[in-house]
C-alpha positions as CSV (number, residue, x, y, z in Angstrom):
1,X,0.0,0.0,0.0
2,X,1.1,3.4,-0.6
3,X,-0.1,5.2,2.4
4,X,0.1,3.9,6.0
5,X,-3.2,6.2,7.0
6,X,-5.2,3.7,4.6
7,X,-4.6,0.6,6.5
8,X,-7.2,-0.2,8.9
9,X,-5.8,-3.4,10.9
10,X,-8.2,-6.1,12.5
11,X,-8.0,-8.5,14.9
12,X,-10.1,-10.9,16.8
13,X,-9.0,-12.7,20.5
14,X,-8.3,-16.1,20.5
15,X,-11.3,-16.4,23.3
16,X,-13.9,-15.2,21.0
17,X,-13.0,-17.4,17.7
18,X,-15.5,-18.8,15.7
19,X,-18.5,-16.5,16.8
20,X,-19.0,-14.4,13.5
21,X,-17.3,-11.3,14.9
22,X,-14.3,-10.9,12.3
23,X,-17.0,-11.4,9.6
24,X,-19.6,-8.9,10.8
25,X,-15.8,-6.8,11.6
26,X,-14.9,-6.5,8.1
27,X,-18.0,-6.3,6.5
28,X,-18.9,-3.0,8.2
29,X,-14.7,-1.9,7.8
30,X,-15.5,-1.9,3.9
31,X,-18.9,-0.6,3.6
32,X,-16.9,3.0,4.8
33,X,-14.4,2.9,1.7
34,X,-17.0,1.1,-0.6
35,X,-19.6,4.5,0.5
36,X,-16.3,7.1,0.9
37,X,-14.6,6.4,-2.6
38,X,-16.9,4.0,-4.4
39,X,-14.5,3.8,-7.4
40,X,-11.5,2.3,-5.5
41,X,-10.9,-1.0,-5.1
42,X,-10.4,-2.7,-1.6
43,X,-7.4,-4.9,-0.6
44,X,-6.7,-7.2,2.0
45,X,-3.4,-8.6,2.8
46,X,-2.9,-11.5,5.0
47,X,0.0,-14.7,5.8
48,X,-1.0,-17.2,2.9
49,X,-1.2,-19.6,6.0
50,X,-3.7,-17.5,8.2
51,X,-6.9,-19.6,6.3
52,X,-9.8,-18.1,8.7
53,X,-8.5,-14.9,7.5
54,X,-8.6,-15.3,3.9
55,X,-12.2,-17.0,4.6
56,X,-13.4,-14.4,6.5
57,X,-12.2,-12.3,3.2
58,X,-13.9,-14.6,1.1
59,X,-17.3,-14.9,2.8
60,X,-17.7,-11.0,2.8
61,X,-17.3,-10.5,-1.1
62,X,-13.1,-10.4,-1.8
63,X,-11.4,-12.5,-4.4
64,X,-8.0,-14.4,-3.7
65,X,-5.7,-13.2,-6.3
66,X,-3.3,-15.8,-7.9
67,X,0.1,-15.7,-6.0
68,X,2.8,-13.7,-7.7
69,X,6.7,-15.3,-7.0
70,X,7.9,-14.0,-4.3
71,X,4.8,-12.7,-2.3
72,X,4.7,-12.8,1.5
73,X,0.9,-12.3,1.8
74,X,-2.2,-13.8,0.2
75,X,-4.1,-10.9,-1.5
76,X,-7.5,-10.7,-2.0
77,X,-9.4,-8.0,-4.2
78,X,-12.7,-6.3,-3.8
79,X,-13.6,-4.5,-7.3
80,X,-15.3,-1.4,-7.5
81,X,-18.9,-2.0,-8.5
82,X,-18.9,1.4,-10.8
């Protein structure tokens, strides 16, 4: 990313796993930049090995994006709808 102020981290406690709050987390996180700038895409970057991460991604609308050589993260891509 090209500017840190457009990162917007999240993280769940071990404790409360499993219970729909990292889903109902990122859904609402990008509804604001979907709204805010409705032409820009939205990106998540996470360990290729964090898989409730990228399913969490996946179940609110992202698309895992083939694996370039040499990439530390998994990447999935919201598109703008316009």
């Amino acid at each position: 990313m090209s500017n840190q102020d457009d990162l917007a981290p999240a993280c769940v406690f071990p404790g409360l796993w499993g219970l729909g709050i990292a889903t109902e987390v990122i859904s609402e996180a990008i509804s604001a930049p979907a709204t805010a700038h409705p032409d820009w895409p939205v990106l998540v970057e996470t360990r290729p090995w964090n898989t409730a991460a990228i399913r969490v991604a996946e179940r609110v609308g992202l698309i895992r994006q083939e694996p370039q050589a040499g990439d530390e993260y998994a990447v999935l891509l919201l598109e703008s709808t316009r």
